[in-house]
DRENTI-483318 format. One record per residue (C-alpha): residue in one letter; z, x, y. Coordinates in steps of 0.02 Angstrom, whole numbers, plus 50000, padded with zeros to 5 digits. Each point is the difference from the previous one (the first is absolute). Last residue first. Layout:
AZXY ...
END
This chain:
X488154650853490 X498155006850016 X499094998649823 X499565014249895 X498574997949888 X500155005749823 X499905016549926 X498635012850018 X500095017749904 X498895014550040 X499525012049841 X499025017450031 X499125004149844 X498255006550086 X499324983549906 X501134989450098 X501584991749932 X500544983450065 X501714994649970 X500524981350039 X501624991450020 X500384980049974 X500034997349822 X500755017549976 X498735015349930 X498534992850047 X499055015049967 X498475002150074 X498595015649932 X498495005750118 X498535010349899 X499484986749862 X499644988350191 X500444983449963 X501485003250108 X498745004950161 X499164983349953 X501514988650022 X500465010950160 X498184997850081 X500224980449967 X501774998150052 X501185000149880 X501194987449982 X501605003049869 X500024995349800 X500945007249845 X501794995850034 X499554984150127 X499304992249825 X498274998949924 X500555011649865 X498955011049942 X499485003349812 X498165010350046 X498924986750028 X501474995450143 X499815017150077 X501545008250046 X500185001950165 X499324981650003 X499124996050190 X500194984450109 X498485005450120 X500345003450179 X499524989550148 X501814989449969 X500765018449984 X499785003650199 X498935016350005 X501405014250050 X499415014949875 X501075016849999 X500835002849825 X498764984849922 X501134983749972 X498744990250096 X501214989650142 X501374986350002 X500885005649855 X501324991349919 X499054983050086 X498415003849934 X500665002349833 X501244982850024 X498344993050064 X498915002949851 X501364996949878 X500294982750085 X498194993749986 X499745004649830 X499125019749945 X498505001249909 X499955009749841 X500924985649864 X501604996549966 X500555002550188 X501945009049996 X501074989650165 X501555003049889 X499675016349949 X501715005750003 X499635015350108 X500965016450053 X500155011050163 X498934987750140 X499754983749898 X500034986850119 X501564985649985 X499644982550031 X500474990950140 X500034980550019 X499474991650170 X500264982850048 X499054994550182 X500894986750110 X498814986150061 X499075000350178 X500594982150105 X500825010550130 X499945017649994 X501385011749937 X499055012249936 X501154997049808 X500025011449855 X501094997249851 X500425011249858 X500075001449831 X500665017649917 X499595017950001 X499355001049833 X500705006349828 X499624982549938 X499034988750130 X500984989950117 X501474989850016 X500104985150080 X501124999350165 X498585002450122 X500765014250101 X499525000650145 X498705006550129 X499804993050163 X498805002850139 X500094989250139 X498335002550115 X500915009650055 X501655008249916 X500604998849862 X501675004549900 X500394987349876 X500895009749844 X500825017050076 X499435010950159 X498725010649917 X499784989349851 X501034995349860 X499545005649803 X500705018850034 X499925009950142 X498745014249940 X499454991049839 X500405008449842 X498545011049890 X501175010749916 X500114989549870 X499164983750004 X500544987550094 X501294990449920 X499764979649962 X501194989649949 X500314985350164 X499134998250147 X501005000650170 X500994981850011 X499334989450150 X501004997250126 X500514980650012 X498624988650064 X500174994850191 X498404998350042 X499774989349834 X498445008049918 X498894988049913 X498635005049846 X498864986349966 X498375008850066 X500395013949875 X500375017850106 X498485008950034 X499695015749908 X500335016650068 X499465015749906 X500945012149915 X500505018650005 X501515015349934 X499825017249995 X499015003650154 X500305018350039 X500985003550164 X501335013149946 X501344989750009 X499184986349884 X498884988950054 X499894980549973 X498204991850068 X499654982450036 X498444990850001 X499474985750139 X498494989050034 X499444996350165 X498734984049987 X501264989250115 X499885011550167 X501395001150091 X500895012949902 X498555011650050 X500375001650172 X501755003149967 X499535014249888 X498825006850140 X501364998450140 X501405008149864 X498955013549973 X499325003150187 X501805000350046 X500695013649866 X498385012850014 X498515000949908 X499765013049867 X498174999549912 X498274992450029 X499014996249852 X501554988149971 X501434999850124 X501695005149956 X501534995950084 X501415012850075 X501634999050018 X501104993150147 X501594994349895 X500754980250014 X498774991350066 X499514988649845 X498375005349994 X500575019250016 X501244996649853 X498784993149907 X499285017250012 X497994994050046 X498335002849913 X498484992950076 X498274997249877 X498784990350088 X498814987449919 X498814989650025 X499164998250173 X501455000950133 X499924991250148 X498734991350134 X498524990849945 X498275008749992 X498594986650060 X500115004750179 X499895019649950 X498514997149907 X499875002949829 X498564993149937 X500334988149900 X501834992449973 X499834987049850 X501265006449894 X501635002750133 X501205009349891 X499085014150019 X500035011949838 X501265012049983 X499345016349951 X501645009650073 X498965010450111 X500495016550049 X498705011649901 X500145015950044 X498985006649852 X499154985549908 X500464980250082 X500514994549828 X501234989350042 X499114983649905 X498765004649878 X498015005950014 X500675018949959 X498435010250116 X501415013250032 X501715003049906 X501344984149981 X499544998549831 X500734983549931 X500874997749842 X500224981249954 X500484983450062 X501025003350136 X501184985050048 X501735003050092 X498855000850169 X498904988449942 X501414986450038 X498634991250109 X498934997849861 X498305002450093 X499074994150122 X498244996649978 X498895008250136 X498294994650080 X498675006650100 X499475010349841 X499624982849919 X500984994149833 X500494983250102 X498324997050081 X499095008550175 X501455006350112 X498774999450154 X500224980749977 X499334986249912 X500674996149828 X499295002449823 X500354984649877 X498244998849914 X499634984150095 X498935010550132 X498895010849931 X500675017949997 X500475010850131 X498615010850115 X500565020349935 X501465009550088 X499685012750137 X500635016649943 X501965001950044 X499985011250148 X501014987150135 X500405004550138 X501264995350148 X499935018150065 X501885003349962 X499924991749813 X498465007749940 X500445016750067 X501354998649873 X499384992149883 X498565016050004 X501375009949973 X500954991049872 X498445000049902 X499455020449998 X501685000849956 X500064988049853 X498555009649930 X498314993850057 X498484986549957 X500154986550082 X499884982649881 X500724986550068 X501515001349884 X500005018050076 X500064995550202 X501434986349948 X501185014349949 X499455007550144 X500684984550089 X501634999049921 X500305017450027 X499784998550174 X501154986950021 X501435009949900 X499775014950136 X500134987350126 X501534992949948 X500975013749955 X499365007650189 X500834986050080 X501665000049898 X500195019150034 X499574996950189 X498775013650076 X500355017850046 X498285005949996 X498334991549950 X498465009549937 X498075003650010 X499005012949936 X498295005550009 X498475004449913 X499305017350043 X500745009149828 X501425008550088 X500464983550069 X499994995150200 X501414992750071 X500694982250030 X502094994750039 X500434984850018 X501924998350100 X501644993249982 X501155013050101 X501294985950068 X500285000249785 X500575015250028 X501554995550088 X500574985649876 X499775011349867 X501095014450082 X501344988050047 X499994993149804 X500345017849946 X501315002450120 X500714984549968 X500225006749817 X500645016550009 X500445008749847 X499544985549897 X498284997050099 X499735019949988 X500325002349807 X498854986349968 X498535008750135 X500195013849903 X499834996449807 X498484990650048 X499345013750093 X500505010949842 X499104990149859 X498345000050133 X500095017449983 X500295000649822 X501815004349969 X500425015249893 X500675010150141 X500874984850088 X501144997849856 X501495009950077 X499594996250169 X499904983950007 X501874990750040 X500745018850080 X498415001350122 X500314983550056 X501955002550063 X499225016350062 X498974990250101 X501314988850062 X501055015550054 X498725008750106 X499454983450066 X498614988549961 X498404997950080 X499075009149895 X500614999349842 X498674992049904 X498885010650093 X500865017949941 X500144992449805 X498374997250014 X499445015950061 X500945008049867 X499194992449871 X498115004750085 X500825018250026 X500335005149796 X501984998349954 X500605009749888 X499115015650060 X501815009250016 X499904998150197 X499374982350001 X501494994249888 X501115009750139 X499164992850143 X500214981449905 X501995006349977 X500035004650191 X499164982950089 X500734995650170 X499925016650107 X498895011949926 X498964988949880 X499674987150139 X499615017850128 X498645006949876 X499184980249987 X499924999050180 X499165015250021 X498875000049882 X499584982150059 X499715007750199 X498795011249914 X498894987349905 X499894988650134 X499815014150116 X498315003449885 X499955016349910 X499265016150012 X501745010049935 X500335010250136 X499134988450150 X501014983149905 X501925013050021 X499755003550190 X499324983050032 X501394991349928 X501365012250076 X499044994050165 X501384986150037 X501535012249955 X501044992449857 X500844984549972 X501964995949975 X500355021749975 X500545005449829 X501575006749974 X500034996849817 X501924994549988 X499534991950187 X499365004950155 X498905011150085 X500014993650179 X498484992050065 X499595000750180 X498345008349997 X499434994349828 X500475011849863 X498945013249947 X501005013249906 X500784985549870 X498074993450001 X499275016349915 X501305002449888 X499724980649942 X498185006349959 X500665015149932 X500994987749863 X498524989549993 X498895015249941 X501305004149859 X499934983149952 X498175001049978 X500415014649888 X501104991249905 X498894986449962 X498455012949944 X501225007249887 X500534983349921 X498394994249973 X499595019049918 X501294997449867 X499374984349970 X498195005749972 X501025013649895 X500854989349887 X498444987949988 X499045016849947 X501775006049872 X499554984049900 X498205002249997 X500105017049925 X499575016550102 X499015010449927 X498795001750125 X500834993450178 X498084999550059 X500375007350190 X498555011449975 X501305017750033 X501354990449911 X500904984750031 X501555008249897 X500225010050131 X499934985450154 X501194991949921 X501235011749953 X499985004850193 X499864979450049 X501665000049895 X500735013750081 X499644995450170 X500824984150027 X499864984149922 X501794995749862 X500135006049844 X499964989749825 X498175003249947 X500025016350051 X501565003349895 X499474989849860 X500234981649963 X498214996049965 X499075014950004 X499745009750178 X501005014649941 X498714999549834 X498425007950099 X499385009349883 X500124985349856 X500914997649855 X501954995850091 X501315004949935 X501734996149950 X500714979950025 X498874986850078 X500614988050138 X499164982850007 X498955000050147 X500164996750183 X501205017249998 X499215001450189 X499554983050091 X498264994649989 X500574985549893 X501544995749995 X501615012149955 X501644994949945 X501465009950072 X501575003849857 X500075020750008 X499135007050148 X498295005349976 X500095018550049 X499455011250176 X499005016749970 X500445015450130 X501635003449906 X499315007949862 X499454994649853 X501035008549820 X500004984749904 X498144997150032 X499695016649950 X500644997649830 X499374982249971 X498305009550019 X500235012649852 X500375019650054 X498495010449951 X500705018449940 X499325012250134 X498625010149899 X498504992250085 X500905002150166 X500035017249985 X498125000649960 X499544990050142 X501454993150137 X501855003449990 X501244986449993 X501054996350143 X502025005350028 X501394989650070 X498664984750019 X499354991350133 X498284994849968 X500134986049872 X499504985650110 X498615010450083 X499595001649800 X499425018149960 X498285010249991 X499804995250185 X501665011350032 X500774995450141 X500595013350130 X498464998750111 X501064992350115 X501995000849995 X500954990449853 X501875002950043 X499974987650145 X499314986049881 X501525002749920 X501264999250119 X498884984950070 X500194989849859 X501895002549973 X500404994950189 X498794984849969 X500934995249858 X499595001349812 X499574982749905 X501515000649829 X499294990749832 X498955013949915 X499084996349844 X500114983349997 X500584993249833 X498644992549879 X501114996249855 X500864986850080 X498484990550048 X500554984450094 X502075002850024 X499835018850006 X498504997650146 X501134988350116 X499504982650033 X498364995150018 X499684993449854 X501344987949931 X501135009349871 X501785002650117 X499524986550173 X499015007150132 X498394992250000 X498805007650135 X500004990550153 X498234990650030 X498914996050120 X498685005349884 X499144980450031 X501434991250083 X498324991950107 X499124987749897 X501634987450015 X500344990749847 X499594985849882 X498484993750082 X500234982250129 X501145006750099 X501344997550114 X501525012249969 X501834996949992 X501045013249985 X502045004549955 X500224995149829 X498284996550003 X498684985050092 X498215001249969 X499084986250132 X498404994249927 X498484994650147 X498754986749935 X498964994450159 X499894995950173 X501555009450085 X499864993150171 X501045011150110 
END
């Protein structure tokens, strides 16, 4: 593969990545809660001691249905909370209940009945989740305070008393009144998690349906006893019932027999509303074509974060947990699909249309995505009027109908003035391109928007792909397909385990814009871009957890420097402790001790220097192709818990290495559920420099555009309450915390 311009390989402890930007865009909220005593995320007395939960025990099912069993229709008082409803003895209505002395709320909430399920003691909830918020002792000011934050509606699981409770306090015009904003989001979650559980219910009588319909032949079998496929006109049966396509049917069915037979603890989240459908979908086609066991293997690596995982958080928390649970199964089912390449064209809502490639090469589809942005990027100098969208689609047509929509340029200028022939017109021309510093991937020279009709590179708008590279080729006009040369365009961003490149563990790599790729295609793309001269590299230290708490950049060894091939071992670096808490997950060696490699010849030593104070030492990195000089890299520590200050800008705007060691801790906008890659965000100050901030990793983090104004907002508060965690309160109160991108290790 010809790999035509700057790539930058990101080596850790146990990764190397090629990249040109710090990090991969796709961690995003891929990310375990913290778990150690005073980091958020871990248990409620060790963040907010004096906020207890008010309950820590869930019922069972057994305990659930005893008392739903004692509640028989028409017994529930409408003047009462469904959540309230079983009690020994009920108050009496009107006059008597005018004298009946008013018990407060924290009261009743001690004395709920079984029917209502608790937040158990120590689990951190994400957004949408229930007990999201910070937990509030006593009552609530509003009518409908079970559904404030931390309350007994705002803590229990879907089901039917808390779409009951819902549903009263909606009122007779469905206006909540009286209801504060804090106990609304409680009871639009409330209502999420309802709707889930009902859909679950469905699925369960869907795989009811299928257990008495095998196919003739099938044997129940099995802890579910389930039957291998069901009767061939169980489709039509179920699509006539509910007016739906077969399509739609037969993936009812095949979703209610996945959760029956391979997936129980995602049918469980579905059951109490933790889970809506879309995530459990995912999960479900992740795990396809896995076993009973494998799944479950999956299920047990994302399940416990998949409820506050943005959909596109929780594919890309699936397809990892798939290639380490079963890695040549992973690349099998690639390999397969890829015999399904195909275009696909239909008709829009709108009348325009749509057109779109399936199951195409990662690397190929890099490549063409970064093409296209090159040549919308050429559409605006020229002049076209349009958001970045509205240019990468009409680069895109551009570039597949041998087109070019630039305006026609004006007759040159007299000869002698230094102007040259050609479409491409003179240097500053639209038909031409300057390249750039071909280390702009460590260089960005102030904050950029990322958001639509932003003129700078990786902007793109919503869905934007493109890494904003510009085409290394600067007199290519127009783009024809004879003209284009093979290879990447740019920049791609791959993370891989060192121990993957080296062939010692089968985990997964990282693509940019893309996600999870598994073992082989990591270690063919990394290869691929060890050949090419312009790759730069970076690597990355994590500690056991997966944040990044340690980075440099590779340098080029001095042109005088000699190695005798049979030079003693080198001696680890010398005086330097990580900092606490923060150690490396095997140490200063590599998976498989100093000089493991594998193809092209990967090495990674130690250089025998020391490195930076409180660092992770000096090291040496090596591809191990002829004639290409060794590569000296020095770590310095990021501030995750505490800071020193060391990389502290006097003055607002960050330097080079501050920049990237920020976009390096975290890889995405630090808003609770944003995934824009942080070199489109801007380099923001929590606390505002004019205001006595430091420009220092303590007081800064990217924010994307949207994000950056969201926190300008008097409404919205953020805390950055450790250098590398974030707390974002909304104007209902409800507070979601971020912390810093989790790497695979």
């Amino acid at each position: 593969m010809d790999l035509a311009t700057k790539n930058q390989i990101h080596f850790s402890e146990r990764r190397c990545r090629v990249t040109q930007g710090p990090a991969s865009p796709d961690p995003g909220r891929d990310d375990d809660p913290a778990r150690r005593p005073g980091e958020p995320g871990g248990t409620p007395d060790e963040v907010d001691q004096e906020l207890p939960p008010p309950i820590e025990d869930w019922l069972t099912d057994d305990e659930w249905l005893d008392w739903l069993s004692t509640v028989a229709p028409g017994d529930e008082d409408p003047e009462n909370d469904p959540g309230q409803a079983a009690r020994s003895a009920r108050p009496a209505r009107g006059a008597k209940a005018a004298r009946a002395p008013k018990e407060s709320r924290a009261s009743e909430a001690a004395r709920v009945p079984k029917g209502t399920l608790r937040v158990p003691k120590g689990k951190r909830r994400g957004p949408g989740q229930p007990g999201s918020a910070r937990r509030l002792p006593g009552e609530s000011p509003g009518p409908v305070g079970a559904f404030a934050s931390g309350q007994v509606m705002d803590t229990a699981p879907g089901g039917p008393v808390v779409f009951g409770h819902a549903e009263h306090a909606a009122g007779d015009d469905a206006r909540f009144a009286g209801a504060t904003d804090d106990e609304l989001t409680g009871l639009i979650c409330g209502l999420d998690r309802a709707e889930a559980a009902a859909c679950a219910l469905k699925h369960a009588a869907v795989a009811e349906l299928i257990h008495r319909s095998p196919d003739d032949g099938c044997e129940l079998e099995g802890p579910a006893q389930m039957p291998a496929t069901w009767h061939e006109f169980t489709v039509a049966e179920l699509g006539d019932a509910l007016a739906e396509t077969r399509q739609a049917a037969e993936g009812m069915l095949t979703l209610a027999r996945e959760l029956e037979v391979k997936l129980p603890g995602t049918r469980a989240a579905f059951r109490s509303g933790m889970l809506r459908q879309s995530k459990v979908e995912i999960i479900a086609r992740g795990t396809v074509n896995l076993t009973p066991e494998e799944a479950r293997a999956v299920e047990a690596l994302v399940l416990g974060r998949a409820g506050r995982l943005t959909p596109g958080g929780l594919r890309s928390a699936v397809a990892r947990a798939v290639i380490e649970v079963a890695p040549e199964k992973a690349r099998t089912r690639r390999e397969e699909a890829a015999r399904n390449a195909r275009v696909q064209r239909w008709l829009e809502d709108s009348g325009n249309a749509a057109l779109m490639g399936r199951e195409l090469p990662p690397a190929d589809v890099l490549a063409a995505d970064q093409r296209i942005h090159w040549w919308a990027t050429e559409l605006r100098k020229a002049g076209l009027e349009g958001d970045m969208d509205q240019l990468r689609a009409l680069a895109y047509m551009d570039i597949m109908l041998s087109r070019d929509s630039r305006p026609v340029t004006q007759p040159g200028p007299p000869a002698g003035t230094g102007a040259t022939e050609g479409t491409g017109g003179g240097q500053d021309s639209p038909g031409r391109q300057t390249p750039e510093d071909p280390h702009d991937g460590l260089r960005d020279d102030g904050p950029r928007d990322g958001g639509p009709g932003d003129g700078g590179r990786g902007d793109g708008g919503p869905g934007d792909g493109g890494s904003g590279s510009p085409d290394p080729d600067p007199t290519r006009t127009p783009p024809a397909p004879g003209v284009l040369p093979a290879g990447y365009i740019g920049c791609i961003n791959l993370t891989v385990p060192l121990a993957t490149l080296a062939g010692l563990a089968e985990r997964p790599g990282e693509l940019s814009a893309l996600g999870p790729v598994d073992p082989a295609l990591a270690r063919d793309l990394a290869a691929a871009a060890a050949l090419n001269p312009r790759t730069t590299y970076c690597v990355t230290v994590t500690d056991e957890q997966g944040h990044a708490i340690g980075h440099g950049c590779a340098r080029p060894e001095p042109k005088n420097h000699t190695r005798d091939a049979r030079a003693p071992e080198p001696r680890p670096p010398r005086g330097h402790s990580p900092p606490a808490g923060h150690d490396p997950p095997a140490g200063h060696d590599p998976p498989g001790g100093p000089g493991a490699g594998t193809r092209p010849g990967f090495t990674f030593t130690a250089s025998g220097a020391d490195g930076p104070p409180g660092g992770y030492g000096a090291w040496r990195l090596s591809t191990g192709i002829p004639g290409r000089p060794g590569l000296l890299i020095e770590l310095d520590p990021i501030a995750l818990d505490t800071c020193d200050h060391r990389f502290e800008a006097r003055g607002h705007d960050p330097g080079v290495k501050l920049r990237h060691l920020a976009q390096i801790r975290h890889a995405t906008c630090t808003g609770p559920t944003c995934r824009r890659p942080s070199r489109q965000c801007d380099f923001e100050h929590n606390i505002p420099y004019e205001a006595g901030g430091r420009t220092c990793l303590c007081n800064t983090g990217p924010k994307c555009r949207h994000e950056h104004r969201l926190k300008q907002d008097p409404r919205w508060k953020v805390e950055q309450i450790t250098p590398g965690t974030f707390r974002w309160t909304a104007p209902s109160g409800r507070q979601y915390t971020t912390e810093p991108t989790r790497y695979p290790i």
